[in-house]
C-alpha positions as CSV (number, residue, x, y, z in Angstrom):
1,X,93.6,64.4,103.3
2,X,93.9,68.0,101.8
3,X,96.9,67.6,99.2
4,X,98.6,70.6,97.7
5,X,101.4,70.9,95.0
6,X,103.4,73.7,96.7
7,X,107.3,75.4,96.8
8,X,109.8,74.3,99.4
9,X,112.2,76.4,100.3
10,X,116.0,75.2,100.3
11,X,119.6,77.1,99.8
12,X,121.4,79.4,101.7
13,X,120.5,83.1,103.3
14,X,119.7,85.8,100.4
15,X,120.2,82.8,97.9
16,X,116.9,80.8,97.6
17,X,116.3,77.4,95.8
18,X,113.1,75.7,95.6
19,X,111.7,72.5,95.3
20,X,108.3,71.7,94.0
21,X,106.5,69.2,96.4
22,X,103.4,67.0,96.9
23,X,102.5,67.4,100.4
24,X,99.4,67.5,102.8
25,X,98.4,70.4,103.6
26,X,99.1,70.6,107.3
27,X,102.6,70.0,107.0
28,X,105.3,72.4,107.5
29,X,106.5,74.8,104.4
30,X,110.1,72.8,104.6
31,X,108.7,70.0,106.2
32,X,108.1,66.4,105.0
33,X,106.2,65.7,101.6
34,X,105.5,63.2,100.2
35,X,107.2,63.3,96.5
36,X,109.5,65.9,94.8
37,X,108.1,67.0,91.3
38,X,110.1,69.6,90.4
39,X,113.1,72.5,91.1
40,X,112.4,76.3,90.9
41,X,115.9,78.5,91.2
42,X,114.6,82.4,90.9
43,X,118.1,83.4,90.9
44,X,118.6,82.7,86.9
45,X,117.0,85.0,84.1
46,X,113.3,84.2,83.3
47,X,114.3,83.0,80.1
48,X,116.7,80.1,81.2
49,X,115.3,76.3,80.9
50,X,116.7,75.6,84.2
51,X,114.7,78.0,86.4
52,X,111.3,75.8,86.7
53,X,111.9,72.2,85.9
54,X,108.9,70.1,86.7
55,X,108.2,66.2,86.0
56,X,105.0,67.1,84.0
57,X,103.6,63.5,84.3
58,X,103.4,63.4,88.1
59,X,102.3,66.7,88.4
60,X,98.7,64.9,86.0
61,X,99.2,62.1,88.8
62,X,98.9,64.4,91.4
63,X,96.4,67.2,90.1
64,X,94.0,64.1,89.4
65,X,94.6,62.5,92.9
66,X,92.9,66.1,94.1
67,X,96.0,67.9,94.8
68,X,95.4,72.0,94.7
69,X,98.3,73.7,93.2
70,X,99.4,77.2,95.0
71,X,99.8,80.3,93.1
72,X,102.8,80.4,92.5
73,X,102.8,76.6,90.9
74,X,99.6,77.6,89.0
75,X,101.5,80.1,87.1
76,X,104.6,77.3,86.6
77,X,101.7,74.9,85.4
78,X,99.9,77.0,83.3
79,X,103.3,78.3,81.9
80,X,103.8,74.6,80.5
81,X,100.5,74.3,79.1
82,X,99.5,72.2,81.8
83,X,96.8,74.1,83.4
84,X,94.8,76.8,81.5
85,X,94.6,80.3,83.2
86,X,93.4,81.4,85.7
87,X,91.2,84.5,86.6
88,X,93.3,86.2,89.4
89,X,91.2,87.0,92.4
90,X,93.0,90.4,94.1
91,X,91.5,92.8,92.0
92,X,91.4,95.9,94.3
93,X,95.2,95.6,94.5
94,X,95.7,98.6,91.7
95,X,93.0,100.8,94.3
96,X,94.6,103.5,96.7
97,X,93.7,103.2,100.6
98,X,91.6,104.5,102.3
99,X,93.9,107.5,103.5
100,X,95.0,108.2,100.3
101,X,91.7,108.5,99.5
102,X,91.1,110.9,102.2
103,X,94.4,112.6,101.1
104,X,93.5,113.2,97.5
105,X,89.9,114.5,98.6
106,X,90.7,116.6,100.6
107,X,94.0,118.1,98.5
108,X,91.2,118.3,96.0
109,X,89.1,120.6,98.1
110,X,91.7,123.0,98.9
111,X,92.3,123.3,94.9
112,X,88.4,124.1,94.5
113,X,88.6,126.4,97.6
114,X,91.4,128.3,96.8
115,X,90.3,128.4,93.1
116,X,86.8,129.7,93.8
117,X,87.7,133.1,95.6
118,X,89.5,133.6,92.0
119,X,86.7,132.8,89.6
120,X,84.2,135.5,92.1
121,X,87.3,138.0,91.7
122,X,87.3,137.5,88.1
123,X,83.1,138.2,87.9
């Protein structure tokens, strides 16, 4: 069975509260799990206590039964100490597209174009 420690997603429209579960992977996002190990609450400021509680000594339980962490968790758990970090694995994500790359060549070309009938002018 594929366990994962992920969010699950509770509170009201535009006002999100999460719960941090133990689940098989092939259950739903707010579906059943099988232990609650933790509360996440986005709305307070980064620096609050309450934002990411987490009941560090099931989280070992779990994490040594196999269980994969998401992202999102893996940043709660290395926040505590728990985990250590993590190389992040979307690396082009700084990059421009490929039509912005096409964009920016070709506005490049018209500077060099329009600059080059200058420079034999000025010869």
């Amino acid at each position: 069975m594929a366990m994962k420690i992920r969010l699950a997603r509770g509170g009201s429209k535009k006002r999100p509260h999460y719960s941090i579960v133990a689940t098989d992977s092939r259950m739903p996002r707010d579906g059943r799990f099988l232990e609650k190990l933790g509360t996440y609450n986005p709305l307070l400021p980064k620096d609050s206590e309450d934002r990411v509680k987490m009941d560090l000594d099931r989280v070992q339980y779990w994490l040594g039964q196999g269980a994969q962490p998401t992202d999102r968790v893996a940043r709660f758990l290395e926040a505590a100490g728990v985990k250590e970090k993590a190389e992040r694995k979307n690396l082009k994500k700084a990059e421009p597209g490929k039509k912005a790359t096409d964009r920016a060549k070709q506005k490049a070309d018209k500077a060099a174009a329009a600059a080059a009938p200058a420079d034999a002018d000025a010869e």
